[in-house]
C-alpha positions in Angstrom: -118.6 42.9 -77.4 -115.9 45.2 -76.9 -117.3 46.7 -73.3 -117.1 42.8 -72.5 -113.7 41.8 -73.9 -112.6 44.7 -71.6 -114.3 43.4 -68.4 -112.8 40.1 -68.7 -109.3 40.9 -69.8 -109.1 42.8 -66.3 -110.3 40.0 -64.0 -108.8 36.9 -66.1 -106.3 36.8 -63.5 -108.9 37.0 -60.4 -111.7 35.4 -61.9 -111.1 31.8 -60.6 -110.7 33.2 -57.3 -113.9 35.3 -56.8 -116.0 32.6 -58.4 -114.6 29.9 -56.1 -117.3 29.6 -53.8 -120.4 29.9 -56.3 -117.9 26.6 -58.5 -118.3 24.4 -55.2 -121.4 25.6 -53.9 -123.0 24.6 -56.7 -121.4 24.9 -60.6 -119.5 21.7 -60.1 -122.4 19.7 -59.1 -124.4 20.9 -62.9 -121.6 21.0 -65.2 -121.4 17.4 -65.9 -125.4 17.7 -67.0 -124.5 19.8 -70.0 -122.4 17.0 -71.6 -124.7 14.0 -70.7 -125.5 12.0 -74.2 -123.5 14.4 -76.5 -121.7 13.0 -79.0 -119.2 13.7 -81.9 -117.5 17.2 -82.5 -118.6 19.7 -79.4 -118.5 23.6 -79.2 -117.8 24.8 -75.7 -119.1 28.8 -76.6 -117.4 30.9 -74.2 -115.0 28.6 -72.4 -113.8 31.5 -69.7 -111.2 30.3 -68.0 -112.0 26.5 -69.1 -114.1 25.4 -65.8 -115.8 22.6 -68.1 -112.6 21.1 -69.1 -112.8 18.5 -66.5 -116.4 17.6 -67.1 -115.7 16.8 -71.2 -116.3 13.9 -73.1 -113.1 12.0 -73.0 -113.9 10.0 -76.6 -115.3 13.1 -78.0 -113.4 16.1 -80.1 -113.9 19.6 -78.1 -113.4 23.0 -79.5 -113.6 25.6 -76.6 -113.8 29.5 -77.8 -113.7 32.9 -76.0 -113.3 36.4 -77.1 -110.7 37.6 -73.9 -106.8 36.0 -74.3 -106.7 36.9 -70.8 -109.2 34.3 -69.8 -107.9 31.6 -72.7 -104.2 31.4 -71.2 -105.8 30.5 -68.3 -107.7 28.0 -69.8 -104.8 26.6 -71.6 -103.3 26.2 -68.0 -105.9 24.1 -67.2 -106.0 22.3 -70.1 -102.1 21.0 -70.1 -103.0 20.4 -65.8 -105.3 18.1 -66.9 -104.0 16.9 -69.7 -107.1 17.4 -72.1 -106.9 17.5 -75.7 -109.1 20.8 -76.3 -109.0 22.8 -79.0 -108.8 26.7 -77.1 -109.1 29.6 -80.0 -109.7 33.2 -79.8 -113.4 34.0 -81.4 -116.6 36.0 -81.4 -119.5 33.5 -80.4 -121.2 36.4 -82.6 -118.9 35.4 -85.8 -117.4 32.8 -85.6 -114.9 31.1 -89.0 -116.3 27.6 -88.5 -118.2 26.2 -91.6 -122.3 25.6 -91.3 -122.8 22.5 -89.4 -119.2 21.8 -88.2 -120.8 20.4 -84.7 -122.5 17.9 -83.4 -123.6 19.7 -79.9 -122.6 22.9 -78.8 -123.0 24.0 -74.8 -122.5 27.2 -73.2 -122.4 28.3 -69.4 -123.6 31.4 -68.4 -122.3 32.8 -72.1 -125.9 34.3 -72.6 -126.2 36.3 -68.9 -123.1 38.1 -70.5 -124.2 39.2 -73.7 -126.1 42.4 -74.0 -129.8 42.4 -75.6 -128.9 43.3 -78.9 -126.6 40.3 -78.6 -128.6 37.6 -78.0 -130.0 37.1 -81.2 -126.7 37.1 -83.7 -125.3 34.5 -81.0 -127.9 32.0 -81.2 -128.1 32.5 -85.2 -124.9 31.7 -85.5 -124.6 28.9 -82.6 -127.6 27.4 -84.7 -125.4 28.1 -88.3 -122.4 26.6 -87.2 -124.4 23.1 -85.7 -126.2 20.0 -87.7 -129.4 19.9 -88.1 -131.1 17.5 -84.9 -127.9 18.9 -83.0 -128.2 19.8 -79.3 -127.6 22.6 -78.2 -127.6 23.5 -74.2 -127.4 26.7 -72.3 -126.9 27.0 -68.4 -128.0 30.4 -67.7 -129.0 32.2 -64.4 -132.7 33.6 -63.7 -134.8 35.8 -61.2 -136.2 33.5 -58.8 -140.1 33.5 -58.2 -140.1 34.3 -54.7 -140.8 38.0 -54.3 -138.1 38.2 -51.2 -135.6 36.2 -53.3 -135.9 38.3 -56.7 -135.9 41.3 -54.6 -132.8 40.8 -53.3 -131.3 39.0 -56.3 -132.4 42.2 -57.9 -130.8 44.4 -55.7 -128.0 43.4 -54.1 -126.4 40.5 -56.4 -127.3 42.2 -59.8 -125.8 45.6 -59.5 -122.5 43.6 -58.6 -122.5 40.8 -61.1 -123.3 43.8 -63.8 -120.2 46.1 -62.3 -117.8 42.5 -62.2 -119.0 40.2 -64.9 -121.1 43.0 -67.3 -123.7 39.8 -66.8 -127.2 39.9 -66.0 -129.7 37.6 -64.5 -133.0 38.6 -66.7 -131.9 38.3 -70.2 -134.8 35.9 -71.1 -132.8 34.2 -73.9 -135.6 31.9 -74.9 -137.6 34.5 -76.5 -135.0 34.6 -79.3 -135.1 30.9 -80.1 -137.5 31.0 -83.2 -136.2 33.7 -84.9 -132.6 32.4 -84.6 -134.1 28.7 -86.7 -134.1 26.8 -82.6 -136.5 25.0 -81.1 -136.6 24.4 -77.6 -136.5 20.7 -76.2 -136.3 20.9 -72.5 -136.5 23.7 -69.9 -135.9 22.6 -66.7 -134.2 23.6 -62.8 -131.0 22.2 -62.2 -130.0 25.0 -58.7 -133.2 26.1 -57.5 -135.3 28.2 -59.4 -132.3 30.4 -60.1 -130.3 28.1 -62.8 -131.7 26.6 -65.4 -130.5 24.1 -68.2 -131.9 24.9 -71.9 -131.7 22.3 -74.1 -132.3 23.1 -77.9 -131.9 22.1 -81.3 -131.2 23.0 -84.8 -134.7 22.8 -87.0 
């Protein structure tokens, strides 16, 4: 995770910036679908630079962690801007110090087009560890489209960038790690597309 930590602590400060039109072409209109019917204590797994912040459950208790500092002070800006009572700490979705079942729901955005292979697995584990049993669990995560012309050029124009910018990915296939990491898959659907996709899980 270090390679990552790295990438992120150099474009913290630019990062709003060059994701401003991808937010309002179409992020802002999906975010508020990852917190639909969640309850209780939620885990907001890589928070970034805290773009869900407006979208969270005003009743609810949120805990937001990332691994870069760079990105959390400016998701602490936000936070005091809007005036949200999130919880921001510094942590390893990979090993995290929160105690087996500490949340009710968990979501992440685009966490899982970051992390490497080898990576995907110990996230989810311990994503599934650290939430109750019947738990949701939802992932927004990018894939290759199933037009040939489209995943061509998602392929090879948009991927070598977002790899070289974000060290992110749009083929990581996260799903096939859900039954070895104790998940079981609820919904799978399109929410931008056939590029974006919401994955709803749970803790068996």
């Amino acid at each position: 995770m270090r390679s990552k930590y790295q990438i992120y602590e150099r474009i913290a400060q630019f990062y709003d910036f060059v994701d401003l039109p991808s937010e309002y072409l179409r992020y802002r209109q999906i975010r508020p679908q990852l917190f639909v019917g969640l309850e209780g204590r939620i885990l907001d797994a890589g928070v970034g630079t805290g773009r869900n912040i407006p979208f969270y459950p005003r009743q609810n208790q949120v805990v937001g962690i990332d691994l870069s500092p760079a990105m959390l002070a400016r998701a602490r800006v936000r936070k005091v801007r809007i005036g949200s009572g999130v919880d921001l700490r510094e942590m390893d979705v990979c090993k995290t110090d929160f105690p087996d079942g500490f949340f009710d729901a968990v979501v992440s955005t685009f966490l899982f087009c970051v992390l490497d292979d080898s990576l995907q697995l110990p996230a989810l584990r311990e994503l599934a560890r650290i939430s109750r049993r019947g738990g949701l669990i939802r992932l927004l995560e990018y894939s290759l489209p199933a037009n040939p012309v489209h995943r061509f050029v998602m392929k090879r124009v948009w991927t070598p960038w977002v790899r070289w910018l974000y060290g992110a990915a749009f083929d990581r296939n996260t799903e096939q790690y859900l039954g070895a990491a104790g998940l079981q898959l609820i919904e799978r659907r399109f929410v931008y597309g056939d590029i974006i996709k919401l994955i709803t899980v749970t803790h068996t």
